[in-house]
C-alpha positions in Angstrom: 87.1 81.7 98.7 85.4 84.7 100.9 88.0 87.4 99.4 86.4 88.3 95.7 88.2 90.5 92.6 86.6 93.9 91.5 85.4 91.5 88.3 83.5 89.9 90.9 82.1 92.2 92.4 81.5 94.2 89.2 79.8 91.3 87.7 77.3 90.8 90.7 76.2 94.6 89.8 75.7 93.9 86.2 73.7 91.1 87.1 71.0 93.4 89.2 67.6 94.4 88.4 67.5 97.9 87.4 66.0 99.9 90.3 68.0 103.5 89.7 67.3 106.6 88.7 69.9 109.3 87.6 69.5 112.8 85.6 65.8 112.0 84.9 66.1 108.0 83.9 66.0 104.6 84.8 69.8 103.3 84.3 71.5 99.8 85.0 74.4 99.9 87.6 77.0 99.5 84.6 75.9 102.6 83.3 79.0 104.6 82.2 77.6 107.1 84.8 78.4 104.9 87.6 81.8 103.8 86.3 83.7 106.3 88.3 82.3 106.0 92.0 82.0 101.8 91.2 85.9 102.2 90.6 86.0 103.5 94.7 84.7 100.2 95.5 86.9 98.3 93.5 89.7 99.6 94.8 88.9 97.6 97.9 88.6 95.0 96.3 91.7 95.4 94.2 94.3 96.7 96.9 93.2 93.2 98.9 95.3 91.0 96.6 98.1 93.4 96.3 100.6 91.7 98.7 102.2 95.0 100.0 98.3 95.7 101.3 97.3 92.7 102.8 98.0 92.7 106.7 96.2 96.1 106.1 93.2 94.8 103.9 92.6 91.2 104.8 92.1 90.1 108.6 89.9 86.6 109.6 86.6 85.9 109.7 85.4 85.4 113.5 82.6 82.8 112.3 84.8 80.5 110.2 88.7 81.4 110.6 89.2 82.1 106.9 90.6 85.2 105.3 88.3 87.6 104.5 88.3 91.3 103.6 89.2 93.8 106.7 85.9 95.9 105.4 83.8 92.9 106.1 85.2 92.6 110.1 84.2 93.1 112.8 86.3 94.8 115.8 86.9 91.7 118.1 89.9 93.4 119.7 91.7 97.4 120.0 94.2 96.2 117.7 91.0 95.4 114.9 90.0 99.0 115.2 93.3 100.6 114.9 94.0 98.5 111.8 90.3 99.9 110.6 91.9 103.7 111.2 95.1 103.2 108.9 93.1 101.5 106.5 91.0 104.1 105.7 93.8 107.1 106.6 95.6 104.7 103.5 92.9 104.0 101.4 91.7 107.5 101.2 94.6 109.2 100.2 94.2 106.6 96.9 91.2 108.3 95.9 91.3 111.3 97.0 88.3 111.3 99.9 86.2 109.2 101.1 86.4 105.4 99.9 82.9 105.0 101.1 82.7 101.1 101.9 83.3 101.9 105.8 80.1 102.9 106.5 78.5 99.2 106.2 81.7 98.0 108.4 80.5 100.4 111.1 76.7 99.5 110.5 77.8 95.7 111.0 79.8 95.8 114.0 77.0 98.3 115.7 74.1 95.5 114.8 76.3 93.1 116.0 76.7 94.9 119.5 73.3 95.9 119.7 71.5 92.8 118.6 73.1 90.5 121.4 71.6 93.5 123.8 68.4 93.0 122.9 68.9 89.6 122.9 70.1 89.6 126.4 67.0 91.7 127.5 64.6 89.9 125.9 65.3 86.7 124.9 64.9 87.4 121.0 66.8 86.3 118.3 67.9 88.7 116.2 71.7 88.4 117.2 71.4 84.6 115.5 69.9 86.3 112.8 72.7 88.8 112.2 75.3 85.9 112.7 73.8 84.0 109.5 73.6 87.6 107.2 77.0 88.2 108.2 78.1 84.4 107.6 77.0 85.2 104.0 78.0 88.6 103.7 81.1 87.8 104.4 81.6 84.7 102.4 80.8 86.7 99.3 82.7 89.6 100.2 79.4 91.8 99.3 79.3 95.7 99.7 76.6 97.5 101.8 75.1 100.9 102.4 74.9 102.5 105.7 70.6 103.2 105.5 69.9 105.6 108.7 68.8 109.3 108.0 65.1 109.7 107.3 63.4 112.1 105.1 62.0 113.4 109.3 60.0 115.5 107.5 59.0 118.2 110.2 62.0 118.8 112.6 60.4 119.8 115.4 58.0 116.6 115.3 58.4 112.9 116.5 57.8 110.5 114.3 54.3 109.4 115.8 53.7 113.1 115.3 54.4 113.7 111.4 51.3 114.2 109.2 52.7 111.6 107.1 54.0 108.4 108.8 56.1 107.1 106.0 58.7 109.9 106.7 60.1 108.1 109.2 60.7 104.0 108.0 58.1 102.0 109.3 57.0 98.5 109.9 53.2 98.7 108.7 52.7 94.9 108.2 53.8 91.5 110.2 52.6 87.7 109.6 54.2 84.9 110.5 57.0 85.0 107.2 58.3 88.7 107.9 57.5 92.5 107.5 56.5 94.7 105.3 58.5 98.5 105.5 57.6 102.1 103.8 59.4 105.3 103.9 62.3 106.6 102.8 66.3 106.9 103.9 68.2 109.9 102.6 72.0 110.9 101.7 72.3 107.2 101.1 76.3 107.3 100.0 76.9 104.2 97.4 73.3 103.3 97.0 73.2 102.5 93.5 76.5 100.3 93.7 76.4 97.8 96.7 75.0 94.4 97.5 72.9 94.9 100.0 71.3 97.6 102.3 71.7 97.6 106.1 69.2 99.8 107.3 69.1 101.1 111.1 66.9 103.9 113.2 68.1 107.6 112.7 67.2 108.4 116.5 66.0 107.4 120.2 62.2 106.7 119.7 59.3 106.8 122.4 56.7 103.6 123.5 54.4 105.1 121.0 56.5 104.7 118.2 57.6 101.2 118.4 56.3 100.8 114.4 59.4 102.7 113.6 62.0 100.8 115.6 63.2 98.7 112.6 66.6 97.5 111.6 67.3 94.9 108.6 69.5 93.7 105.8 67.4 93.9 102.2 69.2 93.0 98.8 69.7 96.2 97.1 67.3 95.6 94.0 64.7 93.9 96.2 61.0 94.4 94.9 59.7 97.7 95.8 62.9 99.4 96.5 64.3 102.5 94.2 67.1 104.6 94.4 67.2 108.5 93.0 70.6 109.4 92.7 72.8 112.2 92.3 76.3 111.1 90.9 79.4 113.3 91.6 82.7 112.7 89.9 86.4 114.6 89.3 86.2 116.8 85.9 86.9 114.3 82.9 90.5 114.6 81.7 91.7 114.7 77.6 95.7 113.6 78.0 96.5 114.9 81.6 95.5 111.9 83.3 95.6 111.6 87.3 94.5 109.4 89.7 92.1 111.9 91.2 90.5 112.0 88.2 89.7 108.6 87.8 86.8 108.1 91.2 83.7 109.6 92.2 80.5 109.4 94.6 76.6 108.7 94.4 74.2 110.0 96.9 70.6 108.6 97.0 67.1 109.2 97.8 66.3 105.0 99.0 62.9 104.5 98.3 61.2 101.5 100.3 57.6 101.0 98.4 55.9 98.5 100.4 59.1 96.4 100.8 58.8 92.8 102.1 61.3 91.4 104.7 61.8 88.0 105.3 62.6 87.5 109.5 65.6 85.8 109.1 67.0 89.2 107.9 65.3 91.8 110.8 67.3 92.5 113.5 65.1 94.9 114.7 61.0 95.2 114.9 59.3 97.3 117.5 62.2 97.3 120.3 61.5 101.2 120.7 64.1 101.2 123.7 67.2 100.1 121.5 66.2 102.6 118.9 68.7 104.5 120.5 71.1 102.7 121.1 71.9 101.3 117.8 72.1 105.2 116.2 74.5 106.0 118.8 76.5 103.0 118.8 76.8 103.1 114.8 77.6 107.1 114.7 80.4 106.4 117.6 82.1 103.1 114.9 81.3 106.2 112.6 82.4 109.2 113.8 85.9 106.9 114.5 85.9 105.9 111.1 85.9 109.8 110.8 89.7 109.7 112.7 90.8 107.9 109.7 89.8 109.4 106.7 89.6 113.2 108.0 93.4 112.8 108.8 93.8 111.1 105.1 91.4 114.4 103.3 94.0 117.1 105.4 96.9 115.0 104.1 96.2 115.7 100.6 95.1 119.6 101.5 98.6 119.6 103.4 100.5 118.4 100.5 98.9 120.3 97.7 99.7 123.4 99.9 103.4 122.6 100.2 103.4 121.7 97.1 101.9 124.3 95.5 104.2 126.8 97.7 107.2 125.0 96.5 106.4 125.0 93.0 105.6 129.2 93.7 109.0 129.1 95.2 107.8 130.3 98.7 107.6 127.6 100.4 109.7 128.4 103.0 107.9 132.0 103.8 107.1 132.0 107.3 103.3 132.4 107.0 103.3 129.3 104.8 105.2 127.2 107.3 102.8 128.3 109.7 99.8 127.5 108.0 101.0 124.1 107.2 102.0 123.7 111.2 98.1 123.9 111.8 97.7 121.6 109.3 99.9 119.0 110.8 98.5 119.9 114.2 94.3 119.6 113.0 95.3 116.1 111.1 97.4 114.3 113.6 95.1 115.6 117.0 92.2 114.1 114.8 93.9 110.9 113.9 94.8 110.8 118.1 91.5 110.6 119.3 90.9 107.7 116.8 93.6 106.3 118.5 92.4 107.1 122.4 89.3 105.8 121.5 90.4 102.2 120.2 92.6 102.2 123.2 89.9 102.9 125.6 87.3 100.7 123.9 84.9 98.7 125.9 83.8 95.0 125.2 80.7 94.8 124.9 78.4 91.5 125.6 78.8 90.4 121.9 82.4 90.7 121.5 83.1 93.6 119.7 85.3 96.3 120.7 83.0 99.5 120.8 85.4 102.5 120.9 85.3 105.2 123.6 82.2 107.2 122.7 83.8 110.6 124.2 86.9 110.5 122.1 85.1 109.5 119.0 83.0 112.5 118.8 86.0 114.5 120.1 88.1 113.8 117.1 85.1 114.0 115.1 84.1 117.5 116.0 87.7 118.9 115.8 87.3 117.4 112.0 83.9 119.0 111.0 84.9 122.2 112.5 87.8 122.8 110.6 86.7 121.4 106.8 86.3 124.9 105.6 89.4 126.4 107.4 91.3 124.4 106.1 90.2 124.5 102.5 91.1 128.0 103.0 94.4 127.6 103.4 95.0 125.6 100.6 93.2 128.2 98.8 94.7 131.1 99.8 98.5 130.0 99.6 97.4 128.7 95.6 95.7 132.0 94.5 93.3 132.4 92.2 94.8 130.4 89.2 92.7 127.3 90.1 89.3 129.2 89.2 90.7 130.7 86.0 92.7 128.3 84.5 92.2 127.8 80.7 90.6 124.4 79.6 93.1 121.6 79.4 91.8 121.9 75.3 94.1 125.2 75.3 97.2 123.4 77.0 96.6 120.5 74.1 96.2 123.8 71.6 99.3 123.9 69.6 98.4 127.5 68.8 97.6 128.5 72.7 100.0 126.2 74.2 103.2 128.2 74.2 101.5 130.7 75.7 100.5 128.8 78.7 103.9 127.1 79.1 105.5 130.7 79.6 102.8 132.6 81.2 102.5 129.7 84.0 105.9 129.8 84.9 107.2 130.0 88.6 110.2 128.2 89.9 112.3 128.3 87.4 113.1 124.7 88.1 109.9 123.2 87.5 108.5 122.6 84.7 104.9 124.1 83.1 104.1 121.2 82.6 104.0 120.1 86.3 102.7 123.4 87.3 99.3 122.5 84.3 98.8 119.2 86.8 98.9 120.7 89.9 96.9 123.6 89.6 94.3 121.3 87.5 94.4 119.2 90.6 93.9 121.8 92.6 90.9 123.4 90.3 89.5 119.5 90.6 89.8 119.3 94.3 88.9 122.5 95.5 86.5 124.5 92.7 84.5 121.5 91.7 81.2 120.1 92.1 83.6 117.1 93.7 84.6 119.7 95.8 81.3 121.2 97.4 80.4 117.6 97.8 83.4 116.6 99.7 82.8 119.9 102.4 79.5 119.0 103.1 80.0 115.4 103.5 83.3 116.9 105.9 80.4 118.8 107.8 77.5 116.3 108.2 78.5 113.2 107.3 78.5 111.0 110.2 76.6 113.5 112.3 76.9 117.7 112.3 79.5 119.2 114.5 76.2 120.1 116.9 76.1 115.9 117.2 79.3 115.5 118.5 78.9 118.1 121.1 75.6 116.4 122.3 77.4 113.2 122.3 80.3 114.6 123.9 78.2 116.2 126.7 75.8 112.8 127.2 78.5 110.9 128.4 81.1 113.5 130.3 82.2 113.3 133.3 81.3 117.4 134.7 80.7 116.6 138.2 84.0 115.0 138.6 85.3 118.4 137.1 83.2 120.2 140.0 84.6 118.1 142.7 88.1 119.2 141.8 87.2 122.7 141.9 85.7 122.0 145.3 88.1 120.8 146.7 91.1 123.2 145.5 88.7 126.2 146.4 88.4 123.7 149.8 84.4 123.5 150.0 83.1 120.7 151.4 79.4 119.7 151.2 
């Protein structure tokens, strides 16, 4: 059976050599730090054998025709990456952000495209080589980290220009069994809790720096391979409990010390020219990815606005109703271009669906633009409470409690109680070390807003735009 349980999945973690490092230590992935980002990821798993989620979650495998999970897929038709949009728009409003295991869905499906490419230019054989990894990823419904962004060390130097090679991934051995890789990937998100690592180029690369033109799939405790983490999660609750509470995030420094790579898994190794295009065509499955869940993180800033208005009882002041308009407008324009570019997506040589590049980024860029703006909203219509809220100890404080329950008080017709969980939601979401995580991510994750305009401006159309103006203005060349 390809579809697994979070047990499973959970189990095959446990069962990992212990190559992570957290706050100073060496830790095994059950570690109780881990607990709350692992339960992200079992979500995905859990949610699949929920009935009411399965035409959502659980879609066939290409390769053998047997159910498997949607996050394992790849996009064989527009209808695939529309279901891929309202998955994630669903899942993430569950946890509250990002649910993280996309990432290695759009890493997969751009391998896929891009392998046959190289394939079809050179006669390799890397496509047959993805074909059997994803036969087996699939099959054991494994979890994988998107591996891109090098350390780059100086930014105004190439690769083949850094004093120190090994800040860009290289090959720097071959024989006849496979490679041998050193370097490093950064802002690795889920590192320390998934099966395997897919690991692509972070950029176009040049003749001279075909060492670096490397893509491959590498257990995750592999020989040679450490993680240094940093581990965000929601603020720990006493007796409030919420959902929010209950998820979190790890970031990592990925660590490749002389790492050994067998051929079967390289699907890349020295093909300088595709470099390219496998960054781009993962950051446009990406930046659509980015169509689902933004929509999903303004969702929950829309609702804790309204809500919090309502429970303030002004929530229908004008300036409120117009602040939660732009809300509606920012989410639902972002989720659109999601769904112009599945609807315009190209087939490519392998198969998959690759959606429209210039809509991606569009919807993508309205996104990162607007993380702190809207945060700002939410935070101006709640007031300051969130940052100065007493300790949930003091609400459990039969001696202090009283005094919270009247001097919280609003809407006379809800209770303190209610108001305790929203604000402490709010605090969580918006004041928190969750929080300054989730607005960066918002801004660079999946590529800065200065990405998206490069990528909008690569592939637009402006002399069509001229010729228009021509003619109206009636010049003819």
């Amino acid at each position: 059976m390809a579809l697994k349980t979070s047990n499973e999945y959970f189990a095959r973690l446990k069962n990992m050599k212990p190559n992570v490092y957290a706050s100073g230590k060496q830790i095994r992935r059950d570690d109780p730090m881990l607990e709350k980002p692992i339960n992200v990821l079992r979500l995905t798993f859990d949610l699949a054998q929920d009935p009411a989620y399965k035409d959502l979650l659980i879609t066939k495998s290409h390769l053998t025709g047997e159910p498997i999970n949607r996050f394992a897929s790849l996009n064989f038709s527009i209808e695939d990456l529309y279901k891929q949009q309202e998955m994630k728009r669903t899942l993430c409003h569950k946890v509250g952000g990002c649910i993280q295991r996309c990432m290695a869905t759009d890493t997969l499906n751009a391998i896929g495209v891009v392998t046959k490419e190289i394939d079809d230019a050179k006669g390799t054989k890397y496509h047959d080589h993805f074909l059997e990894f994803l036969r087996y990823y699939q099959a054991n419904d494994l979890v994988g980290s998107t591996s891109q962004t090098d350390a780059k060390g100086d930014r105004k130097a190439r690769p083949h220009q850094q004093k120190d090679p090994d800040l860009y991934l290289r090959v720097v051995k071959k024989d006849k069994k496979g490679i041998v890789v050193r370097g490093a990937k950064n802002h690795i998100t889920m590192g320390p809790y998934v099966d395997e690592h897919l690991v692509i180029p972070t950029r176009a690369l040049t003749e001279k720096e075909s060492d670096w033109a490397v893509s491959f799939a590498i257990p995750a405790d592999t020989e040679g391979i450490k993680l240094i983490s940093r581990i965000t999660s929601a603020r720990p609750r006493i007796n409030l409990q919420a959902p929010y509470n209950d998820y979190g995030v790890a970031e990592s420094f990925l660590v490749f010390d002389d790492v050994f790579v067998p051929w079967e898994r390289v699907f890349m190794c020295g093909e300088w020219e595709f470099a390219g295009s496998m960054a781009l065509t993962f950051a446009g499955f990406h930046r659509h990815s980015y169509c689902g869940c933004k929509p999903a993180l303004t969702d929950i800033i829309m609702g804790a606005t309204a809500l919090v208005a309502e429970y303030n009882g002004v929530g229908n002041a004008p300036h409120i109703q117009d602040e939660l308009t732009e809300l509606m407008i920012i989410g639902e324009l972002v989720y659109a271009s999601g769904i112009a570019a599945a609807a315009r997506a190209e087939k490519t040589s392998s198969g998959i669906f690759r959606p429209k590049f210039l809509y991606s980024n569009t919807g993508r860029y309205l996104a990162g633009i607007n993380v702190y703006h809207e945060y700002e909203i939410l935070v101006s219509i709640a007031g300051g409470l969130p940052s100065t809220l007493p300790p949930e100890e003091d609400w459990l404080n039969p001696e202090t409690r009283p005094y919270l329950e009247k001097y919280i008080r609003r809407n006379p017709e809800v209770s303190p109680e209610k108001l305790h969980r929203l604000y402490r939601f709010i605090s969580d979401f918006t004041c928190s070390a969750s929080c300054g995580w989730a607005q960066h991510a918002g801004i660079h994750g999946g590529g800065s807003p200065v990405m998206e305009k490069i990528g909008i401006r690569s592939t637009y159309d402006l002399e069509s735009k001229k010729e228009v103006a021509k003619y109206l203005a009636g010049i003819k060349d």
